[in-house]
N, CA, C and O atoms as CSV, one atom per row, in Angstrom:
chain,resi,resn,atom,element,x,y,z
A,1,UNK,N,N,202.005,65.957,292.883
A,1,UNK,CA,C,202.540,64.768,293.491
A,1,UNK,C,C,202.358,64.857,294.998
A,1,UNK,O,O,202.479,65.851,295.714
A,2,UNK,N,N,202.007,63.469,295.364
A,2,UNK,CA,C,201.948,63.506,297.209
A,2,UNK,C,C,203.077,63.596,297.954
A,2,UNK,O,O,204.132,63.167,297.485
A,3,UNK,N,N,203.031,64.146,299.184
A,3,UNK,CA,C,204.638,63.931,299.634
A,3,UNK,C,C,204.817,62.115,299.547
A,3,UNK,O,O,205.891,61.631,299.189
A,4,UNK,N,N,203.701,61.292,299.898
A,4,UNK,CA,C,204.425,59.988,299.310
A,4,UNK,C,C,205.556,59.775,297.887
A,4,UNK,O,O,206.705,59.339,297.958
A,5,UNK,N,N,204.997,60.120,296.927
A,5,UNK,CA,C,205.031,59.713,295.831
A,5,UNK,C,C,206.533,60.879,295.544
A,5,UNK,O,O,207.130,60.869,294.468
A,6,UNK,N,N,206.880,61.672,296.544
A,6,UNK,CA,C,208.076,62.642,296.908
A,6,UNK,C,C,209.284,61.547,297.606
A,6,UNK,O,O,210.464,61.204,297.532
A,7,UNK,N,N,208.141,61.337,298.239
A,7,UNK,CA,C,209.557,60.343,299.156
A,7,UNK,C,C,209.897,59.814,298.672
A,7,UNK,O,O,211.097,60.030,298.507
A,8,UNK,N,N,209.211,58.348,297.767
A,8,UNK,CA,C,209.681,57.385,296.553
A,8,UNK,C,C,210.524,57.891,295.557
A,8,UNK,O,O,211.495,57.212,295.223
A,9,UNK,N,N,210.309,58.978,295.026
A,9,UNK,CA,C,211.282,59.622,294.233
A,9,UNK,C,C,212.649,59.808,294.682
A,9,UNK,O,O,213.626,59.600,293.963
A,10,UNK,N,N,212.695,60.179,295.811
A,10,UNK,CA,C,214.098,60.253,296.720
A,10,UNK,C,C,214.699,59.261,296.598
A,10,UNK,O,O,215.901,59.485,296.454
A,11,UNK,N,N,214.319,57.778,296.579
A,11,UNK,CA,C,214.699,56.986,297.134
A,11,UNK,C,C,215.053,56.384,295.901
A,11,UNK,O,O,215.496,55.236,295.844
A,12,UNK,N,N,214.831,57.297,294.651
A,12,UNK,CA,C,215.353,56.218,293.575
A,12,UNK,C,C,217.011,56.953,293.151
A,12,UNK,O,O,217.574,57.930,293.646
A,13,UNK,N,N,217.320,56.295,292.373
A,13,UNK,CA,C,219.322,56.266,291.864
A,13,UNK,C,C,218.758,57.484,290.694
A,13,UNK,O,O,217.675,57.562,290.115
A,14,UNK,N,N,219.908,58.318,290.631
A,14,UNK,CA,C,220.181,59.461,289.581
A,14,UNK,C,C,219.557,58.877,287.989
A,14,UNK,O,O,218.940,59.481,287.111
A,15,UNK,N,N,219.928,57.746,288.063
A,15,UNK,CA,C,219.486,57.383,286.489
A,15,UNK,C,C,218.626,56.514,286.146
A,15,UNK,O,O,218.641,55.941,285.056
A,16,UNK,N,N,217.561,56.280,287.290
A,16,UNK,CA,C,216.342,56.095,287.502
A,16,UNK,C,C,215.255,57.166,287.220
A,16,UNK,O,O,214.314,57.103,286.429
A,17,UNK,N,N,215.729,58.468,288.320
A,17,UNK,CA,C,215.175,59.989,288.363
A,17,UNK,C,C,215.160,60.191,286.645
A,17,UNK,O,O,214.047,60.421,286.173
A,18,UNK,N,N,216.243,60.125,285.743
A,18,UNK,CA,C,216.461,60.689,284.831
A,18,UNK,C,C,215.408,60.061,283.936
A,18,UNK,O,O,214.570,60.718,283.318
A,19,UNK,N,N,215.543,58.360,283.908
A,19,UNK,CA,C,214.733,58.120,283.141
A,19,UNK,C,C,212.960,57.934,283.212
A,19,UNK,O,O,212.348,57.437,282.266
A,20,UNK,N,N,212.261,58.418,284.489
A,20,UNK,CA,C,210.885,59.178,285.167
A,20,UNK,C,C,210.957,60.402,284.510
A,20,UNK,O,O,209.881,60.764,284.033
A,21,UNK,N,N,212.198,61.380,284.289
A,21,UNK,CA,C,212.391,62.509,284.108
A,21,UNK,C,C,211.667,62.172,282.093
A,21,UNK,O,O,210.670,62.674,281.574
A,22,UNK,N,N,212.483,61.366,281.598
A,22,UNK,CA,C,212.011,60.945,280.275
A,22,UNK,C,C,210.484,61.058,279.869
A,22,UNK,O,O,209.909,61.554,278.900
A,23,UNK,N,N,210.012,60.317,281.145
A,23,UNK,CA,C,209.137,59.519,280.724
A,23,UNK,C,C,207.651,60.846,280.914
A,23,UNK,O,O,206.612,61.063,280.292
A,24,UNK,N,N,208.254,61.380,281.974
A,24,UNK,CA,C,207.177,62.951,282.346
A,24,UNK,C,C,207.548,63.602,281.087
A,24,UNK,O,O,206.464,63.906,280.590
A,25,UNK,N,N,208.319,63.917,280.435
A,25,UNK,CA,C,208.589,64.852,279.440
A,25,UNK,C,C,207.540,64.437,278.461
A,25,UNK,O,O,206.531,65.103,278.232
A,26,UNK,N,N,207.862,63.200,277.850
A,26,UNK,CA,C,207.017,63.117,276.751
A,26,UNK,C,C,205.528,63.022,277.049
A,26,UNK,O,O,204.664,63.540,276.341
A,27,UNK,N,N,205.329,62.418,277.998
A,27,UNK,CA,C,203.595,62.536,278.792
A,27,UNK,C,C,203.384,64.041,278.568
A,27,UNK,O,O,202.470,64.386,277.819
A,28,UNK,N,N,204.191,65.001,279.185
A,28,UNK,CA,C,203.875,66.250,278.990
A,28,UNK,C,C,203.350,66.935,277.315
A,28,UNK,O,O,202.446,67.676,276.931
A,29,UNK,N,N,204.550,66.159,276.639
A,29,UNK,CA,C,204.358,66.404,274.759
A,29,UNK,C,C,202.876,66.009,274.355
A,29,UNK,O,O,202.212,66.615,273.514
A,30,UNK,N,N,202.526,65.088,274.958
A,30,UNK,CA,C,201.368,63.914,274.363
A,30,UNK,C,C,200.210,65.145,274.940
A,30,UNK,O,O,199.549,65.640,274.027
A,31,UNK,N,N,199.997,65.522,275.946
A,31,UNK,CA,C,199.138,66.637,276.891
A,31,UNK,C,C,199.245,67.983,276.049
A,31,UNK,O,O,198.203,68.526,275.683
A,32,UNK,N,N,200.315,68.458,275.779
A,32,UNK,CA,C,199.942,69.429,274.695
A,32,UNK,C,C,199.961,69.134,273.339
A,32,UNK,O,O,200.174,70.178,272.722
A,33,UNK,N,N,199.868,68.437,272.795
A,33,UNK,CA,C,199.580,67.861,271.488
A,33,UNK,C,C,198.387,68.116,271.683
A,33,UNK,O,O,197.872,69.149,271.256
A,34,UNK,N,N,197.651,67.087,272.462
A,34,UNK,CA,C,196.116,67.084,272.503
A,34,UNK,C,C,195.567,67.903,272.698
A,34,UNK,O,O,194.552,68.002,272.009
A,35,UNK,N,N,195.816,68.957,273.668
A,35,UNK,CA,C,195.365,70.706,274.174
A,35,UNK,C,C,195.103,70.846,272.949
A,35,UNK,O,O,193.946,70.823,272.529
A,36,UNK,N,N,196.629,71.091,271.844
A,36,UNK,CA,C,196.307,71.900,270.642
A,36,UNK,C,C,195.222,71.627,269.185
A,36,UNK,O,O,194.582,72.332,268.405
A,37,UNK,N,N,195.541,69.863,269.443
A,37,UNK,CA,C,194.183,69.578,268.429
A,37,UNK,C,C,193.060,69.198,268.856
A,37,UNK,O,O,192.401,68.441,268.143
A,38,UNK,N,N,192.366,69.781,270.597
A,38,UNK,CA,C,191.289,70.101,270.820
A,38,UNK,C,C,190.838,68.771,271.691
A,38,UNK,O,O,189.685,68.739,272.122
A,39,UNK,N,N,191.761,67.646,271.958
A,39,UNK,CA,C,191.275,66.599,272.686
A,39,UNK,C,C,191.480,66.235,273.458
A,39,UNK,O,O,191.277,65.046,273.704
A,40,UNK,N,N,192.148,67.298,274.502
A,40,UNK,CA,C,192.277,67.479,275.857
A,40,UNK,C,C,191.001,67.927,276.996
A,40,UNK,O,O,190.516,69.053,276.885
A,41,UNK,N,N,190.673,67.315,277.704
A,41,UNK,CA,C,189.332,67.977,278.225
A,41,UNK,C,C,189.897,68.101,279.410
A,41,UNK,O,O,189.503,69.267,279.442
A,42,UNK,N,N,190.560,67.967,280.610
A,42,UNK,CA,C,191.310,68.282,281.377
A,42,UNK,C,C,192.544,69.054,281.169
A,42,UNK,O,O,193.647,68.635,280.818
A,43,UNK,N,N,192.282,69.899,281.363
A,43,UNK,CA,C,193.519,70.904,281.277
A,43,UNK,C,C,194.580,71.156,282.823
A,43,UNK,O,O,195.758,71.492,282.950
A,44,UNK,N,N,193.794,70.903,283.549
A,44,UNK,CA,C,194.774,70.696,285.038
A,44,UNK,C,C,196.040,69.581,285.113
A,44,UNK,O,O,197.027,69.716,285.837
A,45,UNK,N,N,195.793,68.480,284.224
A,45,UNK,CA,C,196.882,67.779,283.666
A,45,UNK,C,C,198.289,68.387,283.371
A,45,UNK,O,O,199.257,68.060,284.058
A,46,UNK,N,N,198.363,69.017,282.642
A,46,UNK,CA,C,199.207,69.692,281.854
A,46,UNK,C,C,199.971,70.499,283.336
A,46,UNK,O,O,201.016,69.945,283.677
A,47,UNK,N,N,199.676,71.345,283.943
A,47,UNK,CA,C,199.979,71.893,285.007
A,47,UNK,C,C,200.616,70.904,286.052
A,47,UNK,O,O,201.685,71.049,286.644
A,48,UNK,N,N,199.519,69.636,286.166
A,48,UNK,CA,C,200.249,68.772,286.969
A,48,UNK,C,C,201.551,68.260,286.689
A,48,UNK,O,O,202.614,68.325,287.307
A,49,UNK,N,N,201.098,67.554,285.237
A,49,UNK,CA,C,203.022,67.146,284.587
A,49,UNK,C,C,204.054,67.954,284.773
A,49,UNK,O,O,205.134,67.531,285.184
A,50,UNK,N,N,203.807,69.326,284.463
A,50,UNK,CA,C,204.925,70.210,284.403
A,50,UNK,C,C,205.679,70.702,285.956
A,50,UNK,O,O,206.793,71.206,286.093
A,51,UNK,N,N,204.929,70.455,286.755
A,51,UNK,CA,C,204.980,70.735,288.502
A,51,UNK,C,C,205.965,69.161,288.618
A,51,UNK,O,O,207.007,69.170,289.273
A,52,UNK,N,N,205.511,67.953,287.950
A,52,UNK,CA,C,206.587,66.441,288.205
A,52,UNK,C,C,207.392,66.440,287.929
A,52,UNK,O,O,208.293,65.828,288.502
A,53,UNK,N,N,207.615,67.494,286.336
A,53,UNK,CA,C,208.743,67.198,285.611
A,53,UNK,C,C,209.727,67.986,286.507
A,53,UNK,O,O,210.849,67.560,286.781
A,54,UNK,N,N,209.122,69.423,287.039
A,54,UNK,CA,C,209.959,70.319,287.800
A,54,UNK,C,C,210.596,69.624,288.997
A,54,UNK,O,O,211.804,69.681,289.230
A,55,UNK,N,N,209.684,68.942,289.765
A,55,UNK,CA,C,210.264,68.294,291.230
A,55,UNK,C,C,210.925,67.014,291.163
A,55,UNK,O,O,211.211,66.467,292.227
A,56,UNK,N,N,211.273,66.333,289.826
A,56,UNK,CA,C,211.667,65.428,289.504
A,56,UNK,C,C,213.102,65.838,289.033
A,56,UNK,O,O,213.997,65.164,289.543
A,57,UNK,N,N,213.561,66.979,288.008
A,57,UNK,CA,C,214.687,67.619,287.603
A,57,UNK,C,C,214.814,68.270,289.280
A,57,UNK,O,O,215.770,68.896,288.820
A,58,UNK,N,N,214.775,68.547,290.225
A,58,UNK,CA,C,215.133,68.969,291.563
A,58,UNK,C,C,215.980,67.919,292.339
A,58,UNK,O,O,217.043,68.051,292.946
A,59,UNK,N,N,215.212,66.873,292.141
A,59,UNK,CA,C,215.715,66.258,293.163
A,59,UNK,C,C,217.178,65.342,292.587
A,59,UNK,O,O,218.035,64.924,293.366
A,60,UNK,N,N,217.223,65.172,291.239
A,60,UNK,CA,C,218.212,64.880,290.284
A,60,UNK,C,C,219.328,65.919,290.811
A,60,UNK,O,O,220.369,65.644,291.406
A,61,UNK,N,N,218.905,67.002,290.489
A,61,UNK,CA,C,219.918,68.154,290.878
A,61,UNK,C,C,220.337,68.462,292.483
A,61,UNK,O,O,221.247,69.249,292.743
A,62,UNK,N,N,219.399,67.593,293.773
A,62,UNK,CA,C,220.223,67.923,294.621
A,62,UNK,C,C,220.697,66.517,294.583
A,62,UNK,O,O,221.798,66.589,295.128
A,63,UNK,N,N,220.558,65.660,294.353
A,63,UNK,CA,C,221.355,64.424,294.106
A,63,UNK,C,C,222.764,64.315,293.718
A,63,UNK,O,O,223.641,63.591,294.189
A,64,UNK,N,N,222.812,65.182,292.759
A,64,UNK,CA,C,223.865,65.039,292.238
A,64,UNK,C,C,225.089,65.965,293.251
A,64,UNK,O,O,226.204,65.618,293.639
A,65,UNK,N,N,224.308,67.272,293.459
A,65,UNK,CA,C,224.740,68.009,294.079
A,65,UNK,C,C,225.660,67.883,295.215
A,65,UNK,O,O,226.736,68.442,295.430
A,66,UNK,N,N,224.725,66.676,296.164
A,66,UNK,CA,C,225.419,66.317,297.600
A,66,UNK,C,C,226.612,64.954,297.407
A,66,UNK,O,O,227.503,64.621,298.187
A,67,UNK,N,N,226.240,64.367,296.101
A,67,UNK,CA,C,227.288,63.683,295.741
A,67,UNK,C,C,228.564,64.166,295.246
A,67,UNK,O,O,229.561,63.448,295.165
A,68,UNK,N,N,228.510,65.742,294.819
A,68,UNK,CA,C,229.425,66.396,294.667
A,68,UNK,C,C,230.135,66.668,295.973
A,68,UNK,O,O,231.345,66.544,296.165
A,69,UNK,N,N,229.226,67.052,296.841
A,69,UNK,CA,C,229.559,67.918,298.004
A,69,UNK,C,C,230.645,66.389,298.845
A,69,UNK,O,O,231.819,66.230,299.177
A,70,UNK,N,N,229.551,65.685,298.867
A,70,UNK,CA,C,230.660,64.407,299.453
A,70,UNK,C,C,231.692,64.050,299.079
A,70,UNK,O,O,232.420,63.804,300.041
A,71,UNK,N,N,232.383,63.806,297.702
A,71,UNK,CA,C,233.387,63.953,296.766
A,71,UNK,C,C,234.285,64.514,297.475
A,71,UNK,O,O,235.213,63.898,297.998
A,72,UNK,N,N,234.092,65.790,297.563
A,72,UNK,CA,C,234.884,66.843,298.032
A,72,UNK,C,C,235.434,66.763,299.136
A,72,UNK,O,O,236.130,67.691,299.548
């Protein structure tokens, strides 16, 4: 992901993030499905999704985090 496409992420609501978070997961399923029955020809894919899904569950988690912290 670009730091653009970082920033936009920021800028979306917790249950927005979550449901991008959805939507990378199963993209990710569909990417190894295909790896395994051979009809994946890009394999850098797979690496990429899993790097979105990671920085996507991050930013959920400091989200939530500083909304805790403010709470407080």
């Amino acid at each position: 992901m670009k730091k653009g496409a970082l920033a936009e992420l920021r800028s979306l609501s917790v249950s927005e993030l979550e449901q991008k978070a959805r939507e990378t997961k199963s993209e990710l399923f569909t990417l190894r499905f295909a790896l395994r029955t051979g009809h994946l020809t890009d394999f850098s894919k797979i690496r990429e999704m899993r790097r979105s899904y990671a920085q996507i569950q991050t930013i959920i988690f400091e989200k939530k985090l500083a909304g805790r912290d403010g709470a407080a």
